[in-house]
ROLO-722792 format. One record per residue: residue number from 0; residue in three letters; z, x, y of N, C-alpha, C in turn. Coordinates in steps of 0.2 Angstrom, whole numbers, plus 5000, padded with zeros to 4 digits. Example, Ala and Ser with C-alpha at 12.3 -4.5 7.8 and 13.67 -1.06 7.14 Angstrom:
    n  res  n_up  n_east  n_north  ca_up  ca_east  ca_north  c_up  c_east  c_north
    0  ala  5039    5066     4972   5039     5062      4978  5039    5066     4984
    1  ser  5035    5064     4989   5036     5068      4995  5039    5064     5000
***
This chain:
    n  res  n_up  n_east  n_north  ca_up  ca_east  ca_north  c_up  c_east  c_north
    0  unk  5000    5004     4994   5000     5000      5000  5000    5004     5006
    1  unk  4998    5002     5010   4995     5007      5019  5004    5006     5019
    2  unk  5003    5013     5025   5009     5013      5031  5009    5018     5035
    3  unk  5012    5018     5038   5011     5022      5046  5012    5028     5044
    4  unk  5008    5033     5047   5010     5039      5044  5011    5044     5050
    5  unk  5009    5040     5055   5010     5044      5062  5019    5046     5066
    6  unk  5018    5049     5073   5024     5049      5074  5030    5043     5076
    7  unk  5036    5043     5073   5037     5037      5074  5041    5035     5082
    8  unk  5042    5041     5083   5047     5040      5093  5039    5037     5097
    9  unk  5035    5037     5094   5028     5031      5099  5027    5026     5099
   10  unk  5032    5023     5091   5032     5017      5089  5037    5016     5095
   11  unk  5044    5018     5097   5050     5013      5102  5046    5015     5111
   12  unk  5043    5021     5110   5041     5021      5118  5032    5014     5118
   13  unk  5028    5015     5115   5024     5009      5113  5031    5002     5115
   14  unk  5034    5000     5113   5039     4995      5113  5044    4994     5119
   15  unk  5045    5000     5122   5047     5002      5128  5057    5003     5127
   16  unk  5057    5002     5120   5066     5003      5118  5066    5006     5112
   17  unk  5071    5007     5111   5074     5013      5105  5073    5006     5098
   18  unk  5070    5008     5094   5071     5003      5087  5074    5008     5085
   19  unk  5077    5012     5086   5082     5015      5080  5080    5016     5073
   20  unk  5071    5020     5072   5067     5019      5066  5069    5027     5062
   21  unk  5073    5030     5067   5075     5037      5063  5081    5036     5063
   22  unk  5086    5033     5063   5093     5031      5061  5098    5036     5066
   23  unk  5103    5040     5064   5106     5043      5068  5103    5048     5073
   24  unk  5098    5049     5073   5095     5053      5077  5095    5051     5083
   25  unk  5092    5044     5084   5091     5039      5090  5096    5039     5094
   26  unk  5102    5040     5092   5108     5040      5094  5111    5048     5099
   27  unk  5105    5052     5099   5109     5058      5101  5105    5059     5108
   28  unk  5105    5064     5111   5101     5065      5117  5094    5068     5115
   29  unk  5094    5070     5109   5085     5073      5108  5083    5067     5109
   30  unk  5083    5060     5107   5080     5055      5107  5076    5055     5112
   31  unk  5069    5055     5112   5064     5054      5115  5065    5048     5122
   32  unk  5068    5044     5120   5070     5038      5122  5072    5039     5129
   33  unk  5077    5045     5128   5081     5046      5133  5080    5054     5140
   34  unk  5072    5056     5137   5071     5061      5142  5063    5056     5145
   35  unk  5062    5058     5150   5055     5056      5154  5050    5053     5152
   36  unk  5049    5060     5145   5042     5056      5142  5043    5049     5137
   37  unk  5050    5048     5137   5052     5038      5136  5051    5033     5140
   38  unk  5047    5038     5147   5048     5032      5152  5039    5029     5152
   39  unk  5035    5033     5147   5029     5032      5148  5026    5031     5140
   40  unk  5021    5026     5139   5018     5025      5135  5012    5030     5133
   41  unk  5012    5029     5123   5008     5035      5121  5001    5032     5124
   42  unk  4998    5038     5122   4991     5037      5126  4988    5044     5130
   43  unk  4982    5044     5131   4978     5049      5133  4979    5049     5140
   44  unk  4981    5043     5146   4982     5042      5152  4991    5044     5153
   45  unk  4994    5044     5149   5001     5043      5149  5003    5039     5155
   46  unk  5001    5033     5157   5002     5029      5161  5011    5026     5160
   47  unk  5014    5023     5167   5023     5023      5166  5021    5014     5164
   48  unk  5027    5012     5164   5028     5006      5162  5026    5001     5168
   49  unk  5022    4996     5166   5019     4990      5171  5027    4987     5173
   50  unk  5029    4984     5177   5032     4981      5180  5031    4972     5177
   51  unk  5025    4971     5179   5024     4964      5175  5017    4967     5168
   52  unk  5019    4959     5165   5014     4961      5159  5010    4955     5161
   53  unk  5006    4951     5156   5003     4944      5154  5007    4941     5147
   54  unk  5006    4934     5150   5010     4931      5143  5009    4933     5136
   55  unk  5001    4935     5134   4999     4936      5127  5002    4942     5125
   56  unk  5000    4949     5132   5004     4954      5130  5011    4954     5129
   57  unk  5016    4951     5131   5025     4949      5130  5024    4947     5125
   58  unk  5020    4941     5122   5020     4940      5113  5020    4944     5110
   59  unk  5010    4946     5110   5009     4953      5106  5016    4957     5106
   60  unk  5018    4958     5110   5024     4965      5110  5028    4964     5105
   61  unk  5029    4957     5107   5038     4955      5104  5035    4955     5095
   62  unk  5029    4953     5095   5028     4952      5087  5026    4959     5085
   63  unk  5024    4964     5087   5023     4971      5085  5031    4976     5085
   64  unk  5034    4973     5090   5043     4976      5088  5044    4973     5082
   65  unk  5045    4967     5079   5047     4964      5076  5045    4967     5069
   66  unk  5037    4968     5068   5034     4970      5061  5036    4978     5063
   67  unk  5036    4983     5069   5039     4988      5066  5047    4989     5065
   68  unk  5049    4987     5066   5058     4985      5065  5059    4985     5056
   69  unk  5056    4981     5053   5056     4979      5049  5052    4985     5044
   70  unk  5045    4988     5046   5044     4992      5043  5036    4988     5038
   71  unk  5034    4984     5041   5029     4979      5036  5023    4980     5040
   72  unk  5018    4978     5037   5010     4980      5039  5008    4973     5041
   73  unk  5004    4973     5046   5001     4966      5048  5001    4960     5044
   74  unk  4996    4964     5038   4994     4958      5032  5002    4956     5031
   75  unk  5006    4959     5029   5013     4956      5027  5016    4953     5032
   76  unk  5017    4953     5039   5018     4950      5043  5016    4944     5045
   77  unk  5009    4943     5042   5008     4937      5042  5008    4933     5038
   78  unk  5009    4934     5031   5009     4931      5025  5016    4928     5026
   79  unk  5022    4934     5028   5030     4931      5030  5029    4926     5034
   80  unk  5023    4925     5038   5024     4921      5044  5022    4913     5043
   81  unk  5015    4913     5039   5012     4909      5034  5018    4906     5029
   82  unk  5022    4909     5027   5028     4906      5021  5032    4903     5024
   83  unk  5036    4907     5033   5041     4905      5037  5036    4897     5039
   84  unk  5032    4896     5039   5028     4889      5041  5030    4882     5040
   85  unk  5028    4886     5032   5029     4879      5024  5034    4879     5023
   86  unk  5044    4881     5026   5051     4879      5024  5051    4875     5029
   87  unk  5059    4873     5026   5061     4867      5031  5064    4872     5036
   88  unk  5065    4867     5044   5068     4872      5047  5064    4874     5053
   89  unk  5067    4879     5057   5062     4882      5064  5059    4887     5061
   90  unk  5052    4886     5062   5047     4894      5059  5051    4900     5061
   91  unk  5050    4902     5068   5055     4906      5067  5059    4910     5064
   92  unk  5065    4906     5065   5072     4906      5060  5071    4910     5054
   93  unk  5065    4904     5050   5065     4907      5044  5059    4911     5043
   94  unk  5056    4914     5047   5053     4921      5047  5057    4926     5049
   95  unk  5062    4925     5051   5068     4931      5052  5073    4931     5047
   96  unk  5075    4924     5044   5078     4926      5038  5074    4929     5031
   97  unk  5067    4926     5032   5064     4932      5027  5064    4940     5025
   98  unk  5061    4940     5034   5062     4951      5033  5068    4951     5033
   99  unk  5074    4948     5035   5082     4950      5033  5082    4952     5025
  100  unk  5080    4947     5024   5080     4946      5014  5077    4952     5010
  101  unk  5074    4956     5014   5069     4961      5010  5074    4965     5010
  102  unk  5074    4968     5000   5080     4974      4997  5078    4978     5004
  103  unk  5074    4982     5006   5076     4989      5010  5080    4986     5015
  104  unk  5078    4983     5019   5084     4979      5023  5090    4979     5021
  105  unk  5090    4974     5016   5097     4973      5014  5100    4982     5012
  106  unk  5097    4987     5011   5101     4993      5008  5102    4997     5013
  107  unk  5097    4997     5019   5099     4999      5027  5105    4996     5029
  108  unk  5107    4988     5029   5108     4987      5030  5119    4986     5028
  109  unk  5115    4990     5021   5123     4993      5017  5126    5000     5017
  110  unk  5123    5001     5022   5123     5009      5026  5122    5012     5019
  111  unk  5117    5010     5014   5117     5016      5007  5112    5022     5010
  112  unk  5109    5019     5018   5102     5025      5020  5102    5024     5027
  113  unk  5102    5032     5029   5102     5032      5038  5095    5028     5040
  114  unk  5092    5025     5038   5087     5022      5043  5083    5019     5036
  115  unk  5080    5014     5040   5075     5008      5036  5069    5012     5030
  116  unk  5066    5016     5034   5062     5019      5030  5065    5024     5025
  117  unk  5070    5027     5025   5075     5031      5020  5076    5025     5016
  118  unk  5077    5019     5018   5080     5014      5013  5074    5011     5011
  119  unk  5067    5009     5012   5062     5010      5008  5060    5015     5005
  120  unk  5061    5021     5003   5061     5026      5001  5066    5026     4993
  121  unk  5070    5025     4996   5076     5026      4990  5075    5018     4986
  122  unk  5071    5014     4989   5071     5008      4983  5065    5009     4979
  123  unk  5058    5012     4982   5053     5015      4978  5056    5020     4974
  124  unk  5060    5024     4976   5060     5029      4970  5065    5025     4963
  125  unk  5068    5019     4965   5070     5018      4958  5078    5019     4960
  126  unk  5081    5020     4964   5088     5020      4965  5093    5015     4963
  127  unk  5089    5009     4967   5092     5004      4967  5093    5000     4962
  128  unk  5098    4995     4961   5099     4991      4956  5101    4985     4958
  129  unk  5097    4979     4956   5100     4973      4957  5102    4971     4951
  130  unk  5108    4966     4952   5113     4965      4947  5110    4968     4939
  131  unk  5111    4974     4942   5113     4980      4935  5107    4980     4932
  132  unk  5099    4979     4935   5093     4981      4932  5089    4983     4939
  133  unk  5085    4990     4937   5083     4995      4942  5077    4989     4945
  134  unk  5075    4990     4954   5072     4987      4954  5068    4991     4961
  135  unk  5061    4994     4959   5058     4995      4965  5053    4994     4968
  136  unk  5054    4988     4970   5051     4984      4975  5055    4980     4983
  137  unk  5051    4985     4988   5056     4986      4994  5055    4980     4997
  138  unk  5049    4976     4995   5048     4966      4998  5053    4961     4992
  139  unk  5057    4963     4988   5060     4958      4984  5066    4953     4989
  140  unk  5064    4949     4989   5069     4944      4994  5076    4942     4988
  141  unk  5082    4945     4992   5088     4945      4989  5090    4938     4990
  142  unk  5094    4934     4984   5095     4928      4985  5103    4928     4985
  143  unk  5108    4923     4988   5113     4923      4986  5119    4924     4979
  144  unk  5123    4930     4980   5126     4930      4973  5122    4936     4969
  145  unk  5117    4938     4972   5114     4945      4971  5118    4953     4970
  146  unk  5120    4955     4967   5122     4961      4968  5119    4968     4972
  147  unk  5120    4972     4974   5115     4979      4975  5121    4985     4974
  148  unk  5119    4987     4970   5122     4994      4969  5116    5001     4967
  149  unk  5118    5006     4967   5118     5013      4964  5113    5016     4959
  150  unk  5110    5019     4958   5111     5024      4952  5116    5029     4953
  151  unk  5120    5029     4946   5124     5036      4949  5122    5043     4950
  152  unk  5117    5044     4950   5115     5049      4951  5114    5051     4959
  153  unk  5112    5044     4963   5112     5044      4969  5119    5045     4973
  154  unk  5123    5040     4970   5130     5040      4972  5131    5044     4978
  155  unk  5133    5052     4975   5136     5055      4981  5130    5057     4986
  156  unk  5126    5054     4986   5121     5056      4993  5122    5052     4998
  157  unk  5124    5045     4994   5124     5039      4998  5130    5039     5001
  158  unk  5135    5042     4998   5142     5043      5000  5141    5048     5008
  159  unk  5138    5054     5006   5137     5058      5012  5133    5053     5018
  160  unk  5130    5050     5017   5126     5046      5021  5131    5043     5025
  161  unk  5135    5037     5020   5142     5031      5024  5145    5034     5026
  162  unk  5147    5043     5027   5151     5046      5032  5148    5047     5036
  163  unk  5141    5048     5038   5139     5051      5045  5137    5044     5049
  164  unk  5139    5038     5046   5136     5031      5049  5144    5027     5050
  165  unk  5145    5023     5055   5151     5019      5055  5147    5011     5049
  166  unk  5152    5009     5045   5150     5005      5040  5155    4997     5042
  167  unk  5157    4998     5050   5162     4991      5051  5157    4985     5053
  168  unk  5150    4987     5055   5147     4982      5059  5141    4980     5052
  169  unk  5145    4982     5046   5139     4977      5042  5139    4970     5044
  170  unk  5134    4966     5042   5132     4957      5042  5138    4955     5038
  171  unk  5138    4949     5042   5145     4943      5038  5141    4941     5031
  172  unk  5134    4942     5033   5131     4937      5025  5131    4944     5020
  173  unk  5135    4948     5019   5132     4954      5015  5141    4957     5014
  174  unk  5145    4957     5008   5150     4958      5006  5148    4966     5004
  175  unk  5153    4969     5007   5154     4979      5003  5159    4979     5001
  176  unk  5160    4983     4998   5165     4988      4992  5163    4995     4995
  177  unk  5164    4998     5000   5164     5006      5001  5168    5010     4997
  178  unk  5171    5009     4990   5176     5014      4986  5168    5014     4981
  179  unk  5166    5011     4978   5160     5009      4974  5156    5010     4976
  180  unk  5153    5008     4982   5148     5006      4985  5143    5001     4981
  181  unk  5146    4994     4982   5144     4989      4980  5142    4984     4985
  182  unk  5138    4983     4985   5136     4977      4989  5134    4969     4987
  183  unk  5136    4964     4990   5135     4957      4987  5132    4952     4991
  184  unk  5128    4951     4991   5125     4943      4996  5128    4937     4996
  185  unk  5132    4936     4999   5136     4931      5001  5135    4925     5002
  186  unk  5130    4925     5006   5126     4919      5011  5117    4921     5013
  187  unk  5115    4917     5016   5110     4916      5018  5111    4921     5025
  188  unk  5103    4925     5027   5105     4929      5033  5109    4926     5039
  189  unk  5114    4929     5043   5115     4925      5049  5112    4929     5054
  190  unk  5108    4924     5057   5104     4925      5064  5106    4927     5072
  191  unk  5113    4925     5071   5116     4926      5079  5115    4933     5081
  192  unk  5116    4940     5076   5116     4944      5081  5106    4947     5081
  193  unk  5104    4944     5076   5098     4946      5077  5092    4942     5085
  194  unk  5097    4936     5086   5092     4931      5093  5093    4935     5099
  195  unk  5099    4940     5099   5098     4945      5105  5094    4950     5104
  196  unk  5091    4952     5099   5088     4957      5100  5078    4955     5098
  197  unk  5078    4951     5094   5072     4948      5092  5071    4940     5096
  198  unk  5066    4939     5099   5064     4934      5101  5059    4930     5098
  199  unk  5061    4927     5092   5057     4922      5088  5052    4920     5091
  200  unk  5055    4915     5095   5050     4911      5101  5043    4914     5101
  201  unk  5045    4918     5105   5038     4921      5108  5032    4922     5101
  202  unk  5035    4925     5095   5032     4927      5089  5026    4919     5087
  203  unk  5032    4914     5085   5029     4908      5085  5022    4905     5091
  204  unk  5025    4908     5097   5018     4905      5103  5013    4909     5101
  205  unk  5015    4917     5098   5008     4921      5098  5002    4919     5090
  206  unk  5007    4916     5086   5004     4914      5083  4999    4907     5081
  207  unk  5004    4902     5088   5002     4898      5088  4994    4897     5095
  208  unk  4992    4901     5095   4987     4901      5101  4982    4901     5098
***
């Protein structure tokens, strides 16, 4: 399956903010983000940020953060979008409780990997385990009552990993065991802290045009 092979501090300056797509590094002062060349977009013009944009371009944007955040290719951003359609519910909504649901998500999201694409990584390679059989496939939508744990062989990498990361701000739908490193899907994704930083809305007008 395609995926971006390019540099990824272009994807948050393209975006105009930090996605956070290399994990703790984002957080330091090398970040790109945080010296000049973050205040202008990649490009042969290196042109600074517009002031205003057009409605389409604010859609387009918000739906291109949203598929890099996530780490999915068009074609699969639209198929999520296509399925968020057909449920009950606000499209939206349930286009964000989708890519919540994806294993690499959920194992970023169990500090087992400094960053989304280490966590799609380590689920290709076989690491992962859903209730106690290897599973890698990083699109697997976790249902509730799901386990996620280990191989032990990865164990102490993963260990070394939940030390260089704070693990208090896991999601309320996703229970941990940090002694084990076990994780449990509780519930259904919750969406409150994701409608501050993702704007559904906008997703659904760009596709609705």
């Amino acid at each position: 399956m395609s995926r971006y092979l390019g540099a990824i501090c272009k994807l948050c300056r393209r975006e105009r903010e930090k996605l956070f797509l290399k994990g703790k590094r984002c957080s330091t002062s090398t970040c790109v983000m945080n010296k000049s060349k973050g205040k202008t977009v990649p490009g042969q013009h290196n042109m600074f940020f517009r002031n205003k944009i057009s409605d389409y371009a604010l859609h387009l944007r918000e739906k291109q953060k949203t598929k890099r955040l996530y780490g999915v290719t068009e074609h699969q951003f639209s198929n999520y979008y296509k399925k968020a359609e057909k449920m009950h519910g606000a499209t939206g909504n349930n286009l964000l409780k989708l890519l919540e649901s994806r294993l690499d998500n959920v194992v970023f999201k169990l500090k087992f990997a400094l960053s989304k694409r280490m966590a799609r990584q380590i689920v290709n390679h076989g690491q992962i385990l859903v209730n106690g059989k290897r599973l890698d496939i990083p699109s697997y939508q976790v249902k509730v009552g799901d386990v996620i744990t280990l191989r032990e062989k990865y164990k102490p990498i993963a260990m070394k990993n939940a030390s260089e990361i704070h693990t208090s701000n896991i999601p309320s739908w996703l229970s941990y065991d940090a002694t084990n490193l076990v994780g449990t899907v509780i519930s259904e994704p919750s969406l409150d802290e994701l409608l501050n930083a993702i704007n559904s809305k906008l997703i659904v007008e760009y596709y609705s045009k």
